[in-house]
N, C-alpha and C positions, 0 to 999 in steps of 0.2 A: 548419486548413483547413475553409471552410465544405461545410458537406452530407458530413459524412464521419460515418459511424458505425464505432465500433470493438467490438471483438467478440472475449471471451476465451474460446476452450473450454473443457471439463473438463480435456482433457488439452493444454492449457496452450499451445495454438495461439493466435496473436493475429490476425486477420483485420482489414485494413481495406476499407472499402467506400463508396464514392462514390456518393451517392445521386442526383447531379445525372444521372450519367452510367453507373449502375444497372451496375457492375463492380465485382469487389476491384484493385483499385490494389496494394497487395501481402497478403503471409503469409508469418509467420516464426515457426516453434517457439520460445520459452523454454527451453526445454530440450537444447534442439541446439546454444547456442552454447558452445565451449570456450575455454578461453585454454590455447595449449600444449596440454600433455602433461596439464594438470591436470582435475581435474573438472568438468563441468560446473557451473554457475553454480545452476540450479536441478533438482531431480530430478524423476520423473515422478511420484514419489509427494505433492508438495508442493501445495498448492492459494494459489489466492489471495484474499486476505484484501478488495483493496482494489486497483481500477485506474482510474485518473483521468488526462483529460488536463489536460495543464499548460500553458496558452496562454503564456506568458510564458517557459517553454523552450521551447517546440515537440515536448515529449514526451509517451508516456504515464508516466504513473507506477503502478509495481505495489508491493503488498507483499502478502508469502507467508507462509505459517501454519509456516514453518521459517527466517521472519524474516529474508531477503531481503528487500533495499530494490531495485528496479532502474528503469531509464527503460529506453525506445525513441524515438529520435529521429525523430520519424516523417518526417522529408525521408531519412535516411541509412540507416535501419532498425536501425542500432548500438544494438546492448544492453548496457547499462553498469551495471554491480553499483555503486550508492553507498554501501551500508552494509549491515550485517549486523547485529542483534538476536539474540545469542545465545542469548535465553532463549525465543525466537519471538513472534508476534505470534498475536494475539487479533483485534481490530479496528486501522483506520485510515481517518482522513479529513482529507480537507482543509477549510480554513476557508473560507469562498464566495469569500475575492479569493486564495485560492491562496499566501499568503503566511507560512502558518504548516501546519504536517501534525502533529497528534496520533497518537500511536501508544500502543495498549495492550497491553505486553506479556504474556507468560503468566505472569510471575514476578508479575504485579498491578502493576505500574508504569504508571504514564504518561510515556510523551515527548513535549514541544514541540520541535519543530523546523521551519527555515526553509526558504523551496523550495531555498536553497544547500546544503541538507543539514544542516548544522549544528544540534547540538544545542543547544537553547538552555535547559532542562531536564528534570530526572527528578523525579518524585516517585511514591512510592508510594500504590495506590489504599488501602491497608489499613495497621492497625496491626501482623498480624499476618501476611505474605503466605504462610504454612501454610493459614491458613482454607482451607477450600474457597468457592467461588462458588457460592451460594445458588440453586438455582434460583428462587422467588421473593423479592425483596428484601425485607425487613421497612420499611424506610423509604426512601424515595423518592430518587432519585438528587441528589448533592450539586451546588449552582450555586455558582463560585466565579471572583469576578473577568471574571461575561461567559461562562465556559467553561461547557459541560454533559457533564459525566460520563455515561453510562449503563451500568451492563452490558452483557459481551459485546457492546457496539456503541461507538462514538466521533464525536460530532460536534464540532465547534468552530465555536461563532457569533459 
């Protein structure tokens, strides 16, 4: 939607806001939605890592530092768990045509995967993913194949 800004709180509120016509159009917790009986999807204690809209679904896309993958449809407001990263996320971004999502796990991984969710792979950022993450890098982040690694951050160009 043109002229919409969206807007994640700390405590995990997603606010949309129509700029043409200077109102939120809606608001909806993360955190409130359940399936069933079961637990909520994400908890209050989780943060997010990474939320983008995805013009080719019509969503946004979140990912949380307790490795939750989710959209929000933003015509239906449906919040849909697509994947779960067990070992949590670090950073995540998407490539500028939206067509591929990097994700840096905390285990030191990296995943490629497409806006259909699909993994398309893994690989690990280290030889040894014990090390600890260097507060500063001794050498320069690795380019490989077009992609740009960084610490604690993820672009794909």
């Amino acid at each position: 939607p043109k002229q919409t800004l969206y807007i994640c709180t700390a405590d995990l509120h997603v606010v949309c806001y129509n700029l043409e016509q200077a109102k939120v159009t809606f608001s909806l917790s993360l955190v409130d939605e359940h399936h069933d009986d079961e637990e909520p999807i994400v908890t209050s204690d989780d943060e997010i890592v990474d939320m983008s809209y995805v013009s080719e679904l019509e969503c946004l896309a979140f990912a949380t530092k307790q490795g939750n993958l989710l959209r929000v449809n933003v015509f239906t407001h449906e919040i849909e768990l697509v994947g779960k990263i067990s070992d949590g996320i670090n950073a995540a971004s998407w490539a500028p045509d939206q067509e591929l999502y990097a994700i840096c796990s905390n285990n030191h991984s990296l995943l490629l995967m497409t806006n259909d969710w699909d993994v398309l792979y893994e690989v690990p950022l280290r030889d040894d993913p014990n090390t600890p993450n260097p507060s500063t890098p001794s050498t320069p982040p690795s380019t490989t194949n077009n992609q740009t690694l960084v610490y604690e951050r993820c672009t794909v160009t």
